[in-house]
MARDRENMAR-281326 format. One line per 4 residues: number of its first residue (from 1); their letters; for each residue x, y, z of N, C-alpha, C. Coordinates in steps of 0.001 Angstrom, whole numbers. Layout:
N
NUM	A	X/Y/Z/X/Y/Z/X/Y/Z | ...
This chain:
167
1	XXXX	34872/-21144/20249/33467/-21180/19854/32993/-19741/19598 | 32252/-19217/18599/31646/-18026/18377/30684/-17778/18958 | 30729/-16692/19463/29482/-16094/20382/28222/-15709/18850 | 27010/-16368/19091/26131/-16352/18030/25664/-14885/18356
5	XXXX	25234/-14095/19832/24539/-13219/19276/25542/-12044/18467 | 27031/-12343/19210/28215/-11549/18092/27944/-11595/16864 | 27814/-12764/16585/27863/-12677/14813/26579/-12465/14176 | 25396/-12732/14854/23960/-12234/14292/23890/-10889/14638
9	XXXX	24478/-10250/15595/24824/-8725/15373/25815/-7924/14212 | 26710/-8906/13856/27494/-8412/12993/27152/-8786/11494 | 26304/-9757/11528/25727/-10114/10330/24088/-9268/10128 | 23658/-8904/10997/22554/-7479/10789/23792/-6235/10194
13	XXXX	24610/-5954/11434/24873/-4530/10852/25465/-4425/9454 | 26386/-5822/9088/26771/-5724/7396/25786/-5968/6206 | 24635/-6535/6996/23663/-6161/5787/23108/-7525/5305 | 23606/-8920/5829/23609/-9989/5668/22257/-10610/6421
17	XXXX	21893/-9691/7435/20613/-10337/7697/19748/-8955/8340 | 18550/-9277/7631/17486/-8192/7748/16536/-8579/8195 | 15747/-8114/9248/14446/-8469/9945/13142/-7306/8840 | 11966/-7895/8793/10825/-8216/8665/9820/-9005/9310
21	XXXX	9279/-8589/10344/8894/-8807/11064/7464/-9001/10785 | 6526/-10144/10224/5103/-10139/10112/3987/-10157/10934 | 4892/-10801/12160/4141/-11210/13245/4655/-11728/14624 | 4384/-11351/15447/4530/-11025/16806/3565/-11615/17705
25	XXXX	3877/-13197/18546/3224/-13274/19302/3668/-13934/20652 | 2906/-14246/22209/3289/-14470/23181/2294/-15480/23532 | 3211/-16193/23400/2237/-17877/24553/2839/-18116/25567 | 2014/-18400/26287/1843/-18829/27621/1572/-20677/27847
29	XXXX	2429/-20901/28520/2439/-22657/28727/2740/-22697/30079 | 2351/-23679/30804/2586/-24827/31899/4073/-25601/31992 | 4968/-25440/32507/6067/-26448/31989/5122/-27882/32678 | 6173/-28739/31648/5448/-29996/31456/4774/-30143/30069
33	XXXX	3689/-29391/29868/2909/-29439/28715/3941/-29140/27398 | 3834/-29752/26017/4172/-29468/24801/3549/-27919/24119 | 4141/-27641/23331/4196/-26394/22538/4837/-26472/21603 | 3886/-26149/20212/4045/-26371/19142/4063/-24750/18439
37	XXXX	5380/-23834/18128/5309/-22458/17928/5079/-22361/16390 | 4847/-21434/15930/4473/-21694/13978/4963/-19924/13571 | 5418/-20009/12313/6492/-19275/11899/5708/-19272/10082 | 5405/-17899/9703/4633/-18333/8204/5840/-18021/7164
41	XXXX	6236/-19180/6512/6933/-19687/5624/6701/-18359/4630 | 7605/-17198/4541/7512/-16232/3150/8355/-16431/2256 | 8822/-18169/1813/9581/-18612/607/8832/-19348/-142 | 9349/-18662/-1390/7980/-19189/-2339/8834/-20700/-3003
45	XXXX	10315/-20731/-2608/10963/-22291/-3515/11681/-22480/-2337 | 12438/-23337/-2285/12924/-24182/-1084/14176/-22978/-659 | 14346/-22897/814/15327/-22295/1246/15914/-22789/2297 | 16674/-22596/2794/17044/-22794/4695/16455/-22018/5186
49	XXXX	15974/-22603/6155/15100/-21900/7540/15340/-22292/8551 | 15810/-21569/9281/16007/-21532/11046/15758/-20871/12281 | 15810/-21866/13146/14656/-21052/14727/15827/-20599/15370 | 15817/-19571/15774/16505/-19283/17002/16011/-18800/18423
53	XXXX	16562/-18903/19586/15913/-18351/20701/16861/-17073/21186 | 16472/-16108/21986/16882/-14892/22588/16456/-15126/23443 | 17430/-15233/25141/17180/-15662/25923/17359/-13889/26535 | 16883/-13627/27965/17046/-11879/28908/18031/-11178/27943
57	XXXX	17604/-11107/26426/17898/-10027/25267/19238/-10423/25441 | 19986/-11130/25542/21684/-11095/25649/21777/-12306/24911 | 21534/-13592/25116/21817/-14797/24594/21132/-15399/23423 | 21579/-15318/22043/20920/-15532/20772/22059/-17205/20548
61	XXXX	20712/-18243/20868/21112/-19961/20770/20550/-20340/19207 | 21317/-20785/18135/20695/-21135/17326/19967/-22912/17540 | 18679/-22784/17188/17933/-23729/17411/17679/-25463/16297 | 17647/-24917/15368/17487/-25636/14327/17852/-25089/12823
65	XXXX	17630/-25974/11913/18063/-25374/10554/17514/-26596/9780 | 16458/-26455/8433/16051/-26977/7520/15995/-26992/6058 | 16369/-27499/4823/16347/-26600/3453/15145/-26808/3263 | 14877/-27830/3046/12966/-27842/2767/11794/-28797/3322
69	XXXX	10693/-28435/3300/10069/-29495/4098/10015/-30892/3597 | 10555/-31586/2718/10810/-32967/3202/12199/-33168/3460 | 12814/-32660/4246/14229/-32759/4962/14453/-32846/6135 | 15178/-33981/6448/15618/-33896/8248/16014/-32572/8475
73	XXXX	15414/-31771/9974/16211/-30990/10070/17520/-31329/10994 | 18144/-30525/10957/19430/-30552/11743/19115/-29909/13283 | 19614/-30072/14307/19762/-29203/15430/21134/-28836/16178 | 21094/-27667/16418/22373/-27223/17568/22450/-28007/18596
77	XXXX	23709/-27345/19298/24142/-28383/20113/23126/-27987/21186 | 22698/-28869/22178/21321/-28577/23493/20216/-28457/22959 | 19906/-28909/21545/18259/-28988/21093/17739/-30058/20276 | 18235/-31475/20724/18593/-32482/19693/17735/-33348/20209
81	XXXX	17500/-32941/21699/16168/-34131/22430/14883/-33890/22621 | 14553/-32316/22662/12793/-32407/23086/12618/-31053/21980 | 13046/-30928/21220/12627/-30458/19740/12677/-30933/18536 | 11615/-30691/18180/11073/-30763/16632/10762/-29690/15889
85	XXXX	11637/-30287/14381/10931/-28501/13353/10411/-29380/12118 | 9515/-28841/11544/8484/-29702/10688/8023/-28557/9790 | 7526/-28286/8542/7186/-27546/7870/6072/-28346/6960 | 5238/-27274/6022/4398/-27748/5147/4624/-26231/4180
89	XXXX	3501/-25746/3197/3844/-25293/2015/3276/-23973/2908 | 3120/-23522/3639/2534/-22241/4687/2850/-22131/5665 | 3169/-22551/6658/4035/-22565/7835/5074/-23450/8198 | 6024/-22964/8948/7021/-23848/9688/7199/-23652/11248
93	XXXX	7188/-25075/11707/6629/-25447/12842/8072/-25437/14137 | 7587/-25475/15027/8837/-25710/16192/8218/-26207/17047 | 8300/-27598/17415/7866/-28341/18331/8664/-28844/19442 | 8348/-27778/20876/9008/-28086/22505/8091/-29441/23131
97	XXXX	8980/-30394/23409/8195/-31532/24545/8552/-31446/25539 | 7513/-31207/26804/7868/-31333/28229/8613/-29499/28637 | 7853/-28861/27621/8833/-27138/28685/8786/-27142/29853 | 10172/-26327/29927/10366/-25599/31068/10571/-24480/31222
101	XXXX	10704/-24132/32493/10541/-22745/32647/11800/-21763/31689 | 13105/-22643/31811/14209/-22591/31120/13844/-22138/29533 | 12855/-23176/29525/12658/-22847/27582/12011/-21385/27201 | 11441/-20626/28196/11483/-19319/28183/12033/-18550/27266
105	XXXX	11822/-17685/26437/12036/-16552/25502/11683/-16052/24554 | 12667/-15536/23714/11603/-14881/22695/12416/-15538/21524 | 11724/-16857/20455/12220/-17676/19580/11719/-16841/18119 | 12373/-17121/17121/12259/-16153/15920/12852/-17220/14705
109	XXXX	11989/-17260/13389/12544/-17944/12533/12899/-16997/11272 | 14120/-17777/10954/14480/-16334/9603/14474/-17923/8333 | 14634/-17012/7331/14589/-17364/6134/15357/-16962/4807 | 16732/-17659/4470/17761/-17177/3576/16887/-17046/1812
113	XXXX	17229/-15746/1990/16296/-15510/741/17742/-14256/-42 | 18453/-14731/-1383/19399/-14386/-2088/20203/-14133/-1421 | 20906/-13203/-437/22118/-12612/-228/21681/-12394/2075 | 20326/-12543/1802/20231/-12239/3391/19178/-13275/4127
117	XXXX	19920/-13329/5369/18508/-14253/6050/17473/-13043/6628 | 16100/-13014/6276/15011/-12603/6838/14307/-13182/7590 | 14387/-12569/8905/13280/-12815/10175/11538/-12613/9362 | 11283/-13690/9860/9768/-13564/10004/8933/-13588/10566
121	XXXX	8701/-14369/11501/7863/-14115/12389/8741/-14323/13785 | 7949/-13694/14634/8660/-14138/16311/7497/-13932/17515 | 8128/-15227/18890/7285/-15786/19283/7995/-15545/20727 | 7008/-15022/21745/7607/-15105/23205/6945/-15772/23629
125	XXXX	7884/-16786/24000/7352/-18050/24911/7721/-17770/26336 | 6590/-17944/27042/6500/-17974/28650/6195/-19280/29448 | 7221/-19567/29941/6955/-20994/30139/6544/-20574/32432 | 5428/-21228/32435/5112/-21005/33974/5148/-22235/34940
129	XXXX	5675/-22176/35699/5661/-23177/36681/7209/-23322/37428 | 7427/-24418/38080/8934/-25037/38612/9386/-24927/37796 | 11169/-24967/37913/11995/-25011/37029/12378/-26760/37394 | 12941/-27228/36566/13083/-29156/36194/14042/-29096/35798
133	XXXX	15405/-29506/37133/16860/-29424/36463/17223/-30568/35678 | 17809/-30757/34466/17736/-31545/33574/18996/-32401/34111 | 19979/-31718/34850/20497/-32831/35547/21345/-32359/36958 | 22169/-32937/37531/22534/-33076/39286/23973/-31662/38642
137	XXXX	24495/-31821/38157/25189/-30536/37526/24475/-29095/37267 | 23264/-29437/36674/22662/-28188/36164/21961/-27310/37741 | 21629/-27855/38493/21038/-28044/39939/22300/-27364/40871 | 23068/-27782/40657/24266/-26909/41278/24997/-26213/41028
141	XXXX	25081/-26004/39692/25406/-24605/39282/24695/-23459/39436 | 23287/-24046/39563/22338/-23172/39833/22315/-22283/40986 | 22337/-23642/42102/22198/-23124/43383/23871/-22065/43911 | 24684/-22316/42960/26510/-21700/42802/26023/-20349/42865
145	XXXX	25431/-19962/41803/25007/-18868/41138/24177/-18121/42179 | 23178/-18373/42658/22283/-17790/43868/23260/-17426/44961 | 23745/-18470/44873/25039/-18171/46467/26190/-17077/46160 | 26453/-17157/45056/27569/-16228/44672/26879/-14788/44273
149	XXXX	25521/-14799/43625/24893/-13141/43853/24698/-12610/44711 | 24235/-13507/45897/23525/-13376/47444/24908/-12730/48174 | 25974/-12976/47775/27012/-12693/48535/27557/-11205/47853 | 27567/-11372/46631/28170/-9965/45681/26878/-8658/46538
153	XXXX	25590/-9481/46392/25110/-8209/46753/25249/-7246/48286 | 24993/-8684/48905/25510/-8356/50488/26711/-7449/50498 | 27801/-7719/49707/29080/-7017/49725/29077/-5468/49303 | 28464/-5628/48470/27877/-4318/48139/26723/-3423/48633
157	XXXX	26058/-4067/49328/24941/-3172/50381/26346/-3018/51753 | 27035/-3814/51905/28305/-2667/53342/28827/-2519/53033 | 29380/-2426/51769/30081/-1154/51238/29274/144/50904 | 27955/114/50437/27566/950/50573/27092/2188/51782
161	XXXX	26800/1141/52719/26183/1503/53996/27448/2086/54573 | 28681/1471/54669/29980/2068/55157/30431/3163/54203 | 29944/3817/53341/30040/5031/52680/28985/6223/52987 | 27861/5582/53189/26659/6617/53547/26972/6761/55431
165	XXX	27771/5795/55767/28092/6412/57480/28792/7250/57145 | 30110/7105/56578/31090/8283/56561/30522/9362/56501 | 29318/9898/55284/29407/11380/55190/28564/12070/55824
């Protein structure tokens, strides 16, 4: 499987995709509540357009992908149940049902225009409240993860402490 933010890094630095950035904004939601993010359409004839999310600046998930607004869009794999992307002749839409805290980040839609996809607008979503494990797996990997930092760090505060006795 290809690491996406690999190749959206390697597809910026060859020239294949260029940001333009029109607009920049940050919402704030409740998990639970819906959120509907909006992205202003700068194609003047039908193109592909797609959302992506950037999760703690490391993880770039592609979200969706559309050619024009009367077209099903398509979705990636993990965004096929509580998203929607919808467009009209001025904006294109990204519709979250039920966020969570998980759905957190900073989502961005680009737009293939001749030879490059252009970013256009981008959106940091802050999702506040509990986190809502989507299932009895996701819940324990979770709690894996806490247990296995809790321990790396411990290991590393007496190792440290057994270095600052020595000297």
């Amino acid at each position: 499987m290809i690491n996406v933010n690999l190749l959206l890094s390697l597809l910026f630095v060859s020239g294949w995709i260029s940001v333009s950035v029109s607009q920049s904004q940050t919402v704030n939601v409740q998990s639970g509540e819906d959120v509907t993010l909006l992205c202003s359409n700068i194609s003047r004839s039908p193109t592909q357009t797609d959302w992506f999310r950037l999760v703690n600046r490391t993880k770039a998930s592609c979200i969706s992908s559309m050619y024009q607004s009367e077209d099903e869009a398509s979705f990636c794999v993990g965004f096929q149940n509580r998203f929607e992307m919808s467009s009209n002749i001025s904006t294109v839409f990204l519709k979250i049902k039920k966020v969570d805290v998980s759905d957190s980040g900073l989502y961005f839609c680009g737009f293939y225009k001749g030879v490059h996809t252009v970013i256009a607008d981008t959106t940091h979503l802050n999702v506040q409240g509990k986190t809502v494990f989507k299932s009895v797996s996701d819940c324990i990997y979770t709690i894996s993860q806490i247990y296995y930092h809790s321990k790396v760090k411990t290991a590393q505060r007496q190792t440290k402490n057994k270095y600052m006795s020595k000297n």
